[in-house]
C-alpha positions in Angstrom: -113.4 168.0 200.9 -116.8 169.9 201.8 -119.5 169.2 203.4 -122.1 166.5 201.3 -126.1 166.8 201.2 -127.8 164.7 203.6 -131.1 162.9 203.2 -133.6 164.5 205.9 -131.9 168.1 205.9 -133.3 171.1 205.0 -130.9 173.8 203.3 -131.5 177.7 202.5 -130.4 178.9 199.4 -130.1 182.8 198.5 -131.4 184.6 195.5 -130.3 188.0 194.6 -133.0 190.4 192.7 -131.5 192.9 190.0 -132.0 196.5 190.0 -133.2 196.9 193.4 -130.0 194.9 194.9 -132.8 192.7 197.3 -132.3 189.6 198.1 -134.5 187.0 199.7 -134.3 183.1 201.0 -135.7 179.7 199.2 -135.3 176.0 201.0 -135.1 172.9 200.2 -135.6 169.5 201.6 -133.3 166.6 200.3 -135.4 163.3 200.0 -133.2 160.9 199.3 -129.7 160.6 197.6 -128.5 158.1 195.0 -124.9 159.1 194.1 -124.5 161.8 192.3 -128.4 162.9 192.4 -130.6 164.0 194.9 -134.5 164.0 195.1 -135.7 167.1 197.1 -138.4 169.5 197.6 -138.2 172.7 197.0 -139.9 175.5 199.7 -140.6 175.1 203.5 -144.1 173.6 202.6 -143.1 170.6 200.5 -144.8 170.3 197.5 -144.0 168.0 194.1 -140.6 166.1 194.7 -137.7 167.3 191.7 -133.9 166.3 191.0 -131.3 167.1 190.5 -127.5 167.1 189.6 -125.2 167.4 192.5 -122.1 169.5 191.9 -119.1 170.3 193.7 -116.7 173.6 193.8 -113.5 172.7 196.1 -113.2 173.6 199.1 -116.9 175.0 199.3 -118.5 171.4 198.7 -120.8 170.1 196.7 -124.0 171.8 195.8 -127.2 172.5 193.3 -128.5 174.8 191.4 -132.4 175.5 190.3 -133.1 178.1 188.2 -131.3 181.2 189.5 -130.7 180.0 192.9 -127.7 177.6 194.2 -128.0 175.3 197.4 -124.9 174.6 198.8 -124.3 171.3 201.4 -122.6 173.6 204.4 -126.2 175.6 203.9 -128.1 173.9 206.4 -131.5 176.2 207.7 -131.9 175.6 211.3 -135.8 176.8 210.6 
């Protein structure tokens, strides 16, 4: 099994841009965990708390997604 989201870690998540091939860097926070959910917050400055489904693809672990972007567990930002 992968690794699992932790309460108190923050993880980096990549998004990829179209045309121009960039890419850039988003983070979230995870607040607390109740099962199969997670509370979090979403950007290095906090902000409004969200939720969110946690998912799992084997071997990679578990992980979520928001909007275009995916946050996976073994992601953690040492920022």
């Amino acid at each position: 099994m992968g690794k699992q989201f932790r309460e108190g870690v923050r993880y980096s998540g990549e998004i990829v841009y179209g045309g121009c091939s960039g890419s850039g860097t988003n983070t979230i926070t995870i607040l607390k965990r109740n099962g199969n959910n997670v509370t979090y917050n979403f950007g290095k400055a906090g902000g409004v708390a969200r939720e969110a489904v946690i998912e799992t693809i084997e071997n990679w672990g578990e992980y979520i997604a928001i909007d275009e972007d995916r946050f996976f567990a073994f992601a953690e930002d040492g920022a």
